[in-house]
C-alpha positions as a printed NumPy array, in Angstrom:
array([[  0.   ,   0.   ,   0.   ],
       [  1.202,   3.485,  -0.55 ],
       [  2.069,   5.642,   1.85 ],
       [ -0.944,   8.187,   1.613],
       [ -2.858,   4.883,   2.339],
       [ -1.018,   4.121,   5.506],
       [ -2.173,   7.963,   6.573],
       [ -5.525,   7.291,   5.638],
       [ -5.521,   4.252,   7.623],
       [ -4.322,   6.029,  10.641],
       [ -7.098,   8.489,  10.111],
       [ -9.462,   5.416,   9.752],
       [ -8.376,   3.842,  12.781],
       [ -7.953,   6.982,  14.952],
       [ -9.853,   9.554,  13.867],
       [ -9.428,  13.176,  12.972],
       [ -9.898,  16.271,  14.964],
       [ -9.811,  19.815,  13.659],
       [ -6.147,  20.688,  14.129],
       [ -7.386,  24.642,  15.316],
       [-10.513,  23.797,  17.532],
       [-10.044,  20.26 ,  18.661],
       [-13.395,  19.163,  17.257],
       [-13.72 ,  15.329,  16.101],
       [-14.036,  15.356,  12.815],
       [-14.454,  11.738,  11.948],
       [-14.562,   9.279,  14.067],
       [-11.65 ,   5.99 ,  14.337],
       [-12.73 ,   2.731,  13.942],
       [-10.79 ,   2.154,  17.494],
       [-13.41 ,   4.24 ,  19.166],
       [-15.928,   1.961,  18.199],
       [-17.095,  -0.598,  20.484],
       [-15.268,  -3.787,  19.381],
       [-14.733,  -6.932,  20.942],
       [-11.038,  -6.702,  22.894],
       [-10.27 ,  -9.351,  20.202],
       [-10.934,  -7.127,  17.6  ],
       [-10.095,  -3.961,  19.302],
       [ -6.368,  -5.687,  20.233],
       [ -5.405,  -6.572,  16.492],
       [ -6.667,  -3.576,  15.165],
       [ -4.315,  -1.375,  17.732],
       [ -1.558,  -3.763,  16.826],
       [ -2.051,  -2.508,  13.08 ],
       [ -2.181,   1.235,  14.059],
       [  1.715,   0.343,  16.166],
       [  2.689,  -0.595,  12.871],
       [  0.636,   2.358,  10.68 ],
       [  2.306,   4.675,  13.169],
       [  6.   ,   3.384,  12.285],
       [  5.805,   4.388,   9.059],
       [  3.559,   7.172,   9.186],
       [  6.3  ,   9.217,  11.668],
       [  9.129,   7.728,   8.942],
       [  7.59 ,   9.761,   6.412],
       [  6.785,  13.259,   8.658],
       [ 10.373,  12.952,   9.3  ],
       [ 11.316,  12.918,   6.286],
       [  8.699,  15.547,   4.983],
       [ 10.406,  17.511,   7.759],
       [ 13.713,  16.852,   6.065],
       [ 12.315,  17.608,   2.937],
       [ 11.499,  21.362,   4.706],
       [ 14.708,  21.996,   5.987],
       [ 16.011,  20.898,   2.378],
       [ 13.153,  23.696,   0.615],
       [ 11.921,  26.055,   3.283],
       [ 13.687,  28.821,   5.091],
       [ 13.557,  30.458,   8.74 ],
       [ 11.08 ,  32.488,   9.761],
       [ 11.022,  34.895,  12.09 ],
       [  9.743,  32.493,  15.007],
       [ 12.503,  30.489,  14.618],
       [ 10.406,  27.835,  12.513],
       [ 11.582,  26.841,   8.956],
       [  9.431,  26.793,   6.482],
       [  8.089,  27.225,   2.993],
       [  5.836,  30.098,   1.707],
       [  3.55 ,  28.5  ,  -1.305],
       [  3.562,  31.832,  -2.978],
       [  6.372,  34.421,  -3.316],
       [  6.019,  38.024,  -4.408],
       [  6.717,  38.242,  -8.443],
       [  7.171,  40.851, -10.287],
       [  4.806,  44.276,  -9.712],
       [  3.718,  42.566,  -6.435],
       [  1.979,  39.663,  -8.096],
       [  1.869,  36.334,  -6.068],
       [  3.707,  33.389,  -7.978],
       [  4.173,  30.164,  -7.054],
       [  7.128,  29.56 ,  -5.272],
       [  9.904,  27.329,  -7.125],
       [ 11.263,  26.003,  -3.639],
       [  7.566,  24.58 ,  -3.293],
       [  7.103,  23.432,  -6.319],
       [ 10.591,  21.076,  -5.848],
       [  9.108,  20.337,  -2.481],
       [  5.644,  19.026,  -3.886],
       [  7.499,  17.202,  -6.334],
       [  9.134,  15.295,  -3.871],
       [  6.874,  14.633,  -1.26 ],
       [  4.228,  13.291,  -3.545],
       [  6.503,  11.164,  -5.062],
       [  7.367,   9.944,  -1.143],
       [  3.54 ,   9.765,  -0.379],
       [  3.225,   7.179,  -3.85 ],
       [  5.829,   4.704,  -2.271],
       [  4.882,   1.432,  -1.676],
       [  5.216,  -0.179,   1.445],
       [  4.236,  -3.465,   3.204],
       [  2.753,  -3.961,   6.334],
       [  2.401,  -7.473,   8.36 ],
       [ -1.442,  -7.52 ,  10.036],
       [ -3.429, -10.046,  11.619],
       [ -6.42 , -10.589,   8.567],
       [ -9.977,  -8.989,   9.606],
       [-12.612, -10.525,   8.474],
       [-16.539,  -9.08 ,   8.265],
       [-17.505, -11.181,  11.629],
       [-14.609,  -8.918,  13.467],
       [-16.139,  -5.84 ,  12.722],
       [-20.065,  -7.549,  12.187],
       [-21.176,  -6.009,  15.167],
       [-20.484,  -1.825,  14.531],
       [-22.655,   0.327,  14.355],
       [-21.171,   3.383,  11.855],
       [-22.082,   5.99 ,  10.106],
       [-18.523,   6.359,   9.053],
       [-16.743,   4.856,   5.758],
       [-13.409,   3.244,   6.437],
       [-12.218,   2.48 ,   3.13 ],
       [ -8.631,   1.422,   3.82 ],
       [-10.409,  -1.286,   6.293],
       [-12.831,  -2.641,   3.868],
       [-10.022,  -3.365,   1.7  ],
       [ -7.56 ,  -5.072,   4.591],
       [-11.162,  -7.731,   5.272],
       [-10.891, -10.812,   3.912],
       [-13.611, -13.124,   3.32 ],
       [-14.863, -16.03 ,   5.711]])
């Protein structure tokens, strides 16, 4: 899988808030009420979801360092847009190198060692969520 999927299945599997007012903005398939079975295989996938999902923010972060520059708080980073000529906004070439890079990290594949789920392990929620990544880690009975 690549590794946008294995950030999508951390999303899946944990959740997402809103990153400025803490609101839940989907809900993880671990806050469901599973059977400690299910609930113990599917937090030994996330262990493993979260190795490689901090590999690549390092390495995004590396990728900043590479692209970005300091700002005044001490932070590096990298403006999208830079002033062009008579004030305009243009799209910054250090950006540009940096998307180019970090998609093409994000389209790696990588595999990942996970006990099989099958539809009787998660039979039983009750969702209004869609957990795509999931579906496609059940095999049949």
């Amino acid at each position: 899988m690549s590794l946008m999927d294995f950030f999508n299945l951390e999303a899946e599997l944990n959740g997402v808030n809103n990153t400025k007012t803490g609101e839940k903005l989907f809900q993880g398939l671990l806050s469901q009420k599973l059977s400690l079975k299910t609930k113990y295989w599917l937090t030994d996938l996330h262990k493993k979801v979260k190795t490689e999902t901090d590999a690549c923010e390092s390495l995004k972060n590396e990728l900043i360092k590479k692209y970005g520059e300091e700002k005044g708080d001490g932070q590096i980073g990298i403006d999208t847009f830079i002033k062009g000529d008579e004030d305009k906004q243009v799209l910054n070439p250090a950006f540009i190198e940096f998307e180019k890079e970090y998609s093409a990290l994000l389209k790696e594949e990588r595999e990942i060692e996970y006990k099989p789920l099958s539809i009787n392990d998660l039979g039983d929620v009750e969702t209004s969520e869609n957990y795509n990544i999931i579906y496609s880690l059940i095999v049949a009975d």
